[in-house]
N, C-alpha and C positions, 0 to 999 in steps of 0.2 A: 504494500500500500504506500501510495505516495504521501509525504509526510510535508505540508507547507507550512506548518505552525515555525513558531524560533528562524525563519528566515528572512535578515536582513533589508532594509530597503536598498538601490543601488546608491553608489556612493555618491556619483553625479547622473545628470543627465545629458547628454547632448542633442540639441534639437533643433540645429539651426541646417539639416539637412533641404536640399531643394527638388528631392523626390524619396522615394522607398529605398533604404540601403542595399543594396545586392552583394556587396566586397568590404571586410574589415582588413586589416593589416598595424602589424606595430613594425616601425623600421627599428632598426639595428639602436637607434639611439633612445627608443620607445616613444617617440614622437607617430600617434596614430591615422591613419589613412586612411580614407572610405570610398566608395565607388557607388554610385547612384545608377538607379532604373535609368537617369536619363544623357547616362553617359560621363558624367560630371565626377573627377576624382577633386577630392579634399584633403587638405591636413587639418591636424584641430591642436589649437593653443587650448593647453591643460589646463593653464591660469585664466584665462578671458572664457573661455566654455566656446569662445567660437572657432569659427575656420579662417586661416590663416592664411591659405593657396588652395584656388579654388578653378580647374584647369576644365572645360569643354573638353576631353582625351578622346572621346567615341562619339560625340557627332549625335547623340541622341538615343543613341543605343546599351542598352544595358552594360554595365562592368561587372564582367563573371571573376577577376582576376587580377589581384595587386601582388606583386611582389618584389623581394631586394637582392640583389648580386651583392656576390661578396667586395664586386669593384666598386660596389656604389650608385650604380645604376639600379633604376627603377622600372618593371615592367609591368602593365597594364595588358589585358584580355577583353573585348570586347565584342557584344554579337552584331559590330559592323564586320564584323570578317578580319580584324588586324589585331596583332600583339603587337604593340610602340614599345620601345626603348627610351625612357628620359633619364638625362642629367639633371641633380638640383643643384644649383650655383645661387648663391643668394637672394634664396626664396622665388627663384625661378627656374619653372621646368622648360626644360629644350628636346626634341623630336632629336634623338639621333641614329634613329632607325623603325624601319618597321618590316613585318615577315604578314603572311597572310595565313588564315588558318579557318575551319569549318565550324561556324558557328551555329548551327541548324537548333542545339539546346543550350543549355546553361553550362556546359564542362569544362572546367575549371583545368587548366594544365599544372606544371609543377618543373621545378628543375632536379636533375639530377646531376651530382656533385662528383666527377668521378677522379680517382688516383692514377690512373691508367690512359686518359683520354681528356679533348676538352668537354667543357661543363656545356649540357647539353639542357633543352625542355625539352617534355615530352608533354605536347598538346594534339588534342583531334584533329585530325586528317583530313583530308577534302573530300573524303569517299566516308562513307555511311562504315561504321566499326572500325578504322584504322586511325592507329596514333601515327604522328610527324614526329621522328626526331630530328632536332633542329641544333646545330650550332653556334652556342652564343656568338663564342668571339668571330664568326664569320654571319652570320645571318642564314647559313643554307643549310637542305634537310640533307642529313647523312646517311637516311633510313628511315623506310614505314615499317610498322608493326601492322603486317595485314592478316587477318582470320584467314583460314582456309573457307572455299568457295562453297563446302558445304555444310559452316555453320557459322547459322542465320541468329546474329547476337542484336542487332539492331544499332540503335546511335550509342557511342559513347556516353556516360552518364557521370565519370566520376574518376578518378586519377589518384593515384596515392604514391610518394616513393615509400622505400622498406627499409632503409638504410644498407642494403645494398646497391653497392654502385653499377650492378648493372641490371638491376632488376628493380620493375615498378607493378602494381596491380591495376584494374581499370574495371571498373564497374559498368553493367551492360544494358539496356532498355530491354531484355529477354529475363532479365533479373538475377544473372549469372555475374561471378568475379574471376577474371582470369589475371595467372602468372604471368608478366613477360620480360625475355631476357634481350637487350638492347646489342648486347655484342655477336648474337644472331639474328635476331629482329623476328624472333619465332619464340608462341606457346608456348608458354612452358609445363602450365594446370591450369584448370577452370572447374569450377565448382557451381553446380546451380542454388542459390539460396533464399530466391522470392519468384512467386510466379507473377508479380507485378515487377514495375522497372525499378532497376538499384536507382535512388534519389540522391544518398550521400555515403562516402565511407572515409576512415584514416585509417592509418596503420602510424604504430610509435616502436621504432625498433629496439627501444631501451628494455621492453618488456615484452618486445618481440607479439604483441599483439596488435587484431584490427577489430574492428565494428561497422557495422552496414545497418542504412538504414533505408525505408523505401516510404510508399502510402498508406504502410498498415500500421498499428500499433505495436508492430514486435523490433526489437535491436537483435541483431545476430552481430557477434564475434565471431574470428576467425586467428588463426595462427596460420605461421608460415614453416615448416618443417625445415629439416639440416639438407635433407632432398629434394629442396625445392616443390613440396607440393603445400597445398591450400589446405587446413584443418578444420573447418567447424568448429565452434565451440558453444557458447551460451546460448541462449535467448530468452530475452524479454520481454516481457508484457510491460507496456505506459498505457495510463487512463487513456488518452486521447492518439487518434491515428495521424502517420503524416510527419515524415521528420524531412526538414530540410538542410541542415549540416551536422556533422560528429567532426568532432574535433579534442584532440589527445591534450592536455598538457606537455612539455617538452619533457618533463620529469618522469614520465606514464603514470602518476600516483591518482591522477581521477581526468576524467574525460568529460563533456559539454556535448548536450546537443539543442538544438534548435529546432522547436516543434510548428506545426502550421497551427497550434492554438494558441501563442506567444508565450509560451514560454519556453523557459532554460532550465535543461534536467542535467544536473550533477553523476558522473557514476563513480564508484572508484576505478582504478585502472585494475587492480591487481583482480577482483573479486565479482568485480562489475556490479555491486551490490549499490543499490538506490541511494543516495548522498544529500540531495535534497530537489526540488523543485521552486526557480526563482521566476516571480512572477510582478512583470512589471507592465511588459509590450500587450496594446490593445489588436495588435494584427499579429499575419504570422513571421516569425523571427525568421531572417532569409543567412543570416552568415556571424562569424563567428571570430573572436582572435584573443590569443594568452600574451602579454607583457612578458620582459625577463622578470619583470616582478613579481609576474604572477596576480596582475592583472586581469580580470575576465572583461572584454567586451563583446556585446550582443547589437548588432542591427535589425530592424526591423522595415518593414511594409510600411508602417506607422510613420516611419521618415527620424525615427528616436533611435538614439544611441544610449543602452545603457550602462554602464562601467560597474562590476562590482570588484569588492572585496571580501572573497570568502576562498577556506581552504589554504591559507595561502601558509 
C-alpha cells in the first residue's frame, strides 16, 4: 500500500515554465535545465526561482533530450528531426552542430562513454526499430543497430546505457527490451515484458539493475547477467496506471518514477520496496533529474517544476 502520510512538501517551486516540461537535466555544475513541449530549453537561477537562458532550440517542437559532454558541450533532442550541439560562453548558447535523427515518438537517446573508441550517442534511427550510432567528435553515424527483418518490434520507445561501454538496452512499442552490443551493431537478448509499449526504463550499473515501465500499473525490473542476457526480476503493483519516466539515483540506493497521475513514486534500489509517494503536480509528471546533491526534480504537463529534498 502506498503510504502518503509524513511526506514533505517540495522545497521550491518553479513555474515560470512557457509550456509542459518534457526534459529535466542538472549540468555538471548542478545548475538545472528544462526543455518544453514547445521547443524552448531553459536554465533556472536557484536564487531568483527564474530562468536565466531561455533559447527557441527546436523550432516549436517538443524537447525529448538534454544532455552534457564531458567537453562541455550541451546536447538537445528534438521531435523536429535534429540533435544540436551548443556551446555556453557567457550565458550564451551557440549552434555548433547538428546531426538528424527519427523522431516519429518521444525517444530519448543517451551517450555512451567508451575506453576503447570515441564517445559515441546512440539515438533512433531513421527506419522504424533501428538505433544510429553517431560520432561525437565527428558528427557521423559509425553504425545502425538494425533488428532482423523478421522481428517486428515497432518504434523505439526508450534507451538506457549499462555501464558497459559497448552495450546499451532499448525498449520496444511490441513491449519487449533488447541487449545490444555496438562493437557488432547486432542483438545481443531481448526479452518480452508488457504486451502494451515499453513507455520508460533505466538501468544503474552500480547495482547492476533496471526497471521498465509502460501504460499499466505494474514496474518490472530486470538484471543484466555476466553473459550478457536480460533477467526479469520484480514486479509491481502502483495504485494508479501509466508511468512516464524511471529514473535511478546515480548511487542505485532508490529510484523515481513519474506517473500520468502526477505524481512521484520513491523505490528503493536494492529491494525495490515502496519508499514513499510525493504529490504535488496537478497533470501528468512527463521527466525526471537527480543533482550531485541528490537533489530530486520532477517536471510536469502542468508547466511546474518541483524540487525536493528527501532520501538524501
Amino acid at each position: 500500500m502506498e503510504d502518503k502520510s509524513r511526506v514533505p512538501d517540495p522545497v521550491y517551486v518553479l513555474r515560470g515554465s512557457t509550456s509542459p516540461v518534457s526534459s529535466l537535466t542538472f549540468d555538471p555544475h548542478d545548475q538545472l535545465w528544462s526543455g518544453g513541449l514547445d521547443g524552448c530549453v531553459c536554465s533556472w537561477n536557484m536564487v531568483s526561482r527564474r530562468s536565466d537562458i531561455h533559447l527557441d532550440a527546436h523550432h516549436g517542437q517538443s524537447v525529448s533530450w538534454i544532455e552534457f559532454l564531458d567537453n562541455g558541450e550541451m546536447v538537445t533532442q528534438g521531435r523536429d528531426g535534429f540533435v544540436h550541439f551548443w556551446s555556453l560562453q557567457e550565458s550564451k548558447l551557440t549552434n555548433t552542430g547538428s546531426i538528424t535523427s527519427n523522431q516519429q515518438g518521444f525517444c530519448a537517446g543517451c551517450v555512451l562513454s567508451t575506453d576503447r573508441g570515441p564517445t559515441v550517442l546512440a539515438i533512433p534511427g531513421r527506419e522504424t526499430s533501428e538505433v544510429d550510432i553517431v560520432d561525437i567528435s565527428t558528427r557521423k553515424s559509425i553504425g545502425r543497430c538494425v533488428p532482423k527483418s523478421a522481428i517486428k518490434l515497432g518504434m523505439c520507445m526508450a534507451l538506457a546505457k549499462t555501464g558497459n561501454d559497448s552495450q546499451f538496452v532499448t525498449g520496444y512499442e511490441d513491449g519487449s527490451v533488447a541487449l545490444w552490443d555496438i562493437r557488432t551493431f547486432s542483438m545481443v537478448d531481448k526479452v518480452s515484458m508488457y504486451n502494451d509499449s515499453v513507455i520508460c526504463m533505466d538501468y544503474n550499473p552500480k547495482i547492476k539493475k533496471g526497471a521498465v515501465g509502460s501504460v499499466d500499473n505494474r514496474l518490472v525490473t530486470f538484471s543484466l547477467t555476466p553473459d550478457s542476457k536480460i533477467q526479469s526480476g520484480r514486479e509491481l503493483m502502483v495504485t494508479n496506471p501509466g508511468f512516464n519516466r524511471i529514473l535511478f539515483r546515480k548511487d542505485g540506493k532508490l529510484f523515481a518514477t513519474g506517473g500520468w497521475d502526477g505524481n512521484v513514486r520513491l523505490f528503493s534500489g536494492k529491494s525495490v520496496k515502496p519508499l514513499a509517494v510525493l504529490t504535488y503536480h496537478k497533470e501528468s509528471v512527463q521527466t525526471l533529474a537527480f543533482s550531485t546533491d541528490k537533489i530530486l526534480a520532477s517536471g510536469s504537463k502542468d508547466h511546474h517544476i518541483s524540487l525536493w529534498d528527501v532520501y538524501r
